[in-house]
N, C-alpha and C positions, 0 to 999 in steps of 0.2 A: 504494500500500500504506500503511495506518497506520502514523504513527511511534510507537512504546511506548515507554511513560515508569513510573517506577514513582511512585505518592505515598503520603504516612504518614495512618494515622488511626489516633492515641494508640498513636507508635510499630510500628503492624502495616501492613506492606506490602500495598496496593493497587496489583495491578498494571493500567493503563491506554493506551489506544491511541488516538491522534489521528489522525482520518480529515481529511485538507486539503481535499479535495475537495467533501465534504458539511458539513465546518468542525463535527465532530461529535466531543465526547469516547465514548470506549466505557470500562466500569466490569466488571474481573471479579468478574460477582457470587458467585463463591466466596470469593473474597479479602473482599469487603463484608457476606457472611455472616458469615464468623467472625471481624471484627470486631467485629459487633456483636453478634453470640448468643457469644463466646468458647466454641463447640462444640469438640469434640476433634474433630469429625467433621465439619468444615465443608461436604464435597464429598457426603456423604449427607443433610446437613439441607437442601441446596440440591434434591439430585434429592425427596426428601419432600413437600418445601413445592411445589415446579415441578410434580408430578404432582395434588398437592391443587388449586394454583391452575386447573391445565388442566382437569380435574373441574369448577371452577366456573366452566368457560367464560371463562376468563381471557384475552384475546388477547394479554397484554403477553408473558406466556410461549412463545405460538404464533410472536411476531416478532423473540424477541429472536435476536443474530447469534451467528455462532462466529467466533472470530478466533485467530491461531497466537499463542500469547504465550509468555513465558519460563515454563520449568518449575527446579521445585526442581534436575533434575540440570542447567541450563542447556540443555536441549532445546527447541524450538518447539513447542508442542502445542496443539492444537483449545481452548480454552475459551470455557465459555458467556458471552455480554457482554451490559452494558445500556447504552444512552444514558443519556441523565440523566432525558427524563419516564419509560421504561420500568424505570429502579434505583429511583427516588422511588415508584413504583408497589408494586414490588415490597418494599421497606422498611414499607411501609403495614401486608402480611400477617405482620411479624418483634413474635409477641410479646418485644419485650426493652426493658429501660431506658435498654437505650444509641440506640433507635429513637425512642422515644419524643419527644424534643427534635425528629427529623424531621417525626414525625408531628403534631407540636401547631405548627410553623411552616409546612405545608403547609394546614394550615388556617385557618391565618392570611394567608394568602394567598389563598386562597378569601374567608374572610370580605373582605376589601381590596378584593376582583374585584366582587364584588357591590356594595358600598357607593361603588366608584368607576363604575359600571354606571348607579345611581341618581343619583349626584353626580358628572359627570366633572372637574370643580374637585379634587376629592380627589387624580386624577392628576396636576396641575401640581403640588399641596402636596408631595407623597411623594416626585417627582421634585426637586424641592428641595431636600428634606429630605434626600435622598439623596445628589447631588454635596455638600454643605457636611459631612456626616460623611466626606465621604470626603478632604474636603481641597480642593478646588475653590474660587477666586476668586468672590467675587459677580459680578463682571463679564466671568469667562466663563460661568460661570451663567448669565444672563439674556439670553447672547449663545446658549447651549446650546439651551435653556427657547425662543428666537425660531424656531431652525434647527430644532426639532419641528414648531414652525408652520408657516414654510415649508414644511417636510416634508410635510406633511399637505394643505398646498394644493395642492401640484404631485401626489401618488397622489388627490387628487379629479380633478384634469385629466384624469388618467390616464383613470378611471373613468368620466369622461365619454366621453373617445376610444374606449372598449371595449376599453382594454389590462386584459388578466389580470392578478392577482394572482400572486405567484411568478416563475415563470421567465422574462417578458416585466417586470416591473418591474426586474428584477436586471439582465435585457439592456440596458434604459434608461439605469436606476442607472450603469453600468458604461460606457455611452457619454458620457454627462456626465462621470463624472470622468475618462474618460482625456483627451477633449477639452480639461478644465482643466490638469488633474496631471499629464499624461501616461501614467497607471497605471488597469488597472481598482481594483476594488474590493478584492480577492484581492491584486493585485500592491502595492498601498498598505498594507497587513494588514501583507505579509510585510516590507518595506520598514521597518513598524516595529517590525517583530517579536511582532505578534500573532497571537492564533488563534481565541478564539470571542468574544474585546471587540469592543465595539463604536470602528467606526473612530472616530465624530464624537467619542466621548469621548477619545478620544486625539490629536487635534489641537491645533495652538496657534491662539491666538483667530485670527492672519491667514490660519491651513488654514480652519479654519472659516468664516471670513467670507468668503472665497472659493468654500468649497462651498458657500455660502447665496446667492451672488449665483448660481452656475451654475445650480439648483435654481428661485430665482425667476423667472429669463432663461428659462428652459426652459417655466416653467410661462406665463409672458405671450406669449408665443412661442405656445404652444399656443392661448392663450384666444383669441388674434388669428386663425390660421390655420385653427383647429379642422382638424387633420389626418386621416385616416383610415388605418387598416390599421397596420402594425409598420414597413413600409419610411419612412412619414412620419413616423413617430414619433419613429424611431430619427435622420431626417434632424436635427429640432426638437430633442430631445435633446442634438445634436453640438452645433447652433447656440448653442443653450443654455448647454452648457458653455464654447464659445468665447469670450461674453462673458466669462466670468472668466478662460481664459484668454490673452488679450488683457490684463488688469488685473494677472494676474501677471505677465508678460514685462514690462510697464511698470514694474511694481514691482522688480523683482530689477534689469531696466535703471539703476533708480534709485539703489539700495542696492546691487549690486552681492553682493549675497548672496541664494542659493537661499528661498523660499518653503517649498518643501516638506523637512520635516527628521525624524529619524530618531526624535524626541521621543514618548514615550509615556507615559501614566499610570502609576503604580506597579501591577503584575501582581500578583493573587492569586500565593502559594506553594503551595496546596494547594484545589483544588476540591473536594474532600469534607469538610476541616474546617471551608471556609468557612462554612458554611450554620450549624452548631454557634457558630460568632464571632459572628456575627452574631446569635445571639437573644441570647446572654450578653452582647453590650454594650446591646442595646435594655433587659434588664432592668436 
């Protein structure tokens, strides 16, 4: 079941529900409406605009979920929800001022996609640019900026074996770090107390250079063997992860203290204001 969280945007409660399982925020877009149109009538501008959007063949509205969330009298009750590309969708149709800063950064984002489409150098820049405003070392930066590499060499291995994207990479994923870590992926999240961050951001440079050694071992392991089907994959993958963890037990042997620690990046406070902070510090 979703855990429900309530968040602020300009003081008005949005109420919210984390699905763990699909590692998924859900947004009630009644609450997001009348933030943002400050309607008296938020729960009829919603069914308005919902029947308008479904008229023009809208499918964001045909899929959005219902989930039991708190009501004004403290009751559980049905309300309509969105993820985040089906709320940013749905914001797009809100003539209002207060949408507007959505609307003009989601295009900015488009335009980025394209121009890094054309140029994929653009994506290492932005990625850059991106940990050092947030606070990040140059040297785990560039340690970061490798483990994308890696990354990207071990899902081409992949894609040579004819492993799927999705549910068979995440199967992978998950067999290399618990071989290292101990943990899947999920149990490593919760361990440090995340929910839709990304883990590799949130490791210290020796998690990380340990998930980059399991990741690289996995992927030359592979180039040697060239495996076939999921059962060998999944076998190459453990091995994978083994070399590193073998380099941790050696290490912790040594020092005498744990590798893996409970340390994380500073957490966004509010996932709906973020997006709003965020242009106003770029201007």
């Amino acid at each position: 079941m979703p855990e429900n969280n309530i968040q602020l945007f300009e003081n008005k409660k949005i109420r919210t529900a984390w699905d763990a399982q699909r590692e998924e925020w859900f947004f009630s877009i009644v609450d997001v409406v009348g933030a943002l149109t400050d309607s008296p009538d938020p729960r009829n501008y919603w069914k308005v605009l919902k029947n308008r959007l479904k008229k023009e063949g809208n499918e964001t509205v045909t899929n959005c979920n219902r989930l039991k969330l708190p009501a004004a009298d403290g009751k559980q009750r049905l309300t309509d929800v969105a993820d985040t590309v089906q709320l940013l969708r749905i914001i797009q149709s809100i003539p209002s001022p207060k949408a507007e800063p959505f609307k003009m950064w989601l295009a900015e984002v488009g335009r980025q996609r394209i121009e890094e489409t054309i140029d994929p150098e653009l994506t290492i820049d932005r990625a850059l640019s991106t940990y050092q405003k947030k606070g990040y070392s140059d040297e785990w930066i560039h340690q970061r900026l490798l483990s994308i590499r890696i990354r990207n060499e071990l899902t081409e291995e992949w894609n040579r074996r004819g492993v799927q994207k999705g549910v068979e990479y995440a199967i992978l994923t998950d067999e290399i770090s618990k071989a290292w870590s101990g943990m899947t992926t999920r149990q490593y999240k919760d361990y440090k107390s995340l929910t839709k961050e990304n883990l590799r951001d949130n490791m210290s440079d020796i998690e990380l250079v340990l998930n980059m050694l399991a990741e690289a071992s996995t992927k030359n392991i592979s180039s040697v063997e060239k495996p076939e089907g999921m059962d060998e994959n999944i076998s190459v993958a453990r091995r994978g992860g083994n070399v590193a963890g073998i380099a941790r037990q050696t290490l912790e042997n040594e020092t005498g203290q744990s590798v893996i620690t409970h340390q994380n990046a500073a957490q966004l406070n509010d996932l709906v204001t973020d997006v709003i902070e965020g242009i106003s510090e770029e201007k």
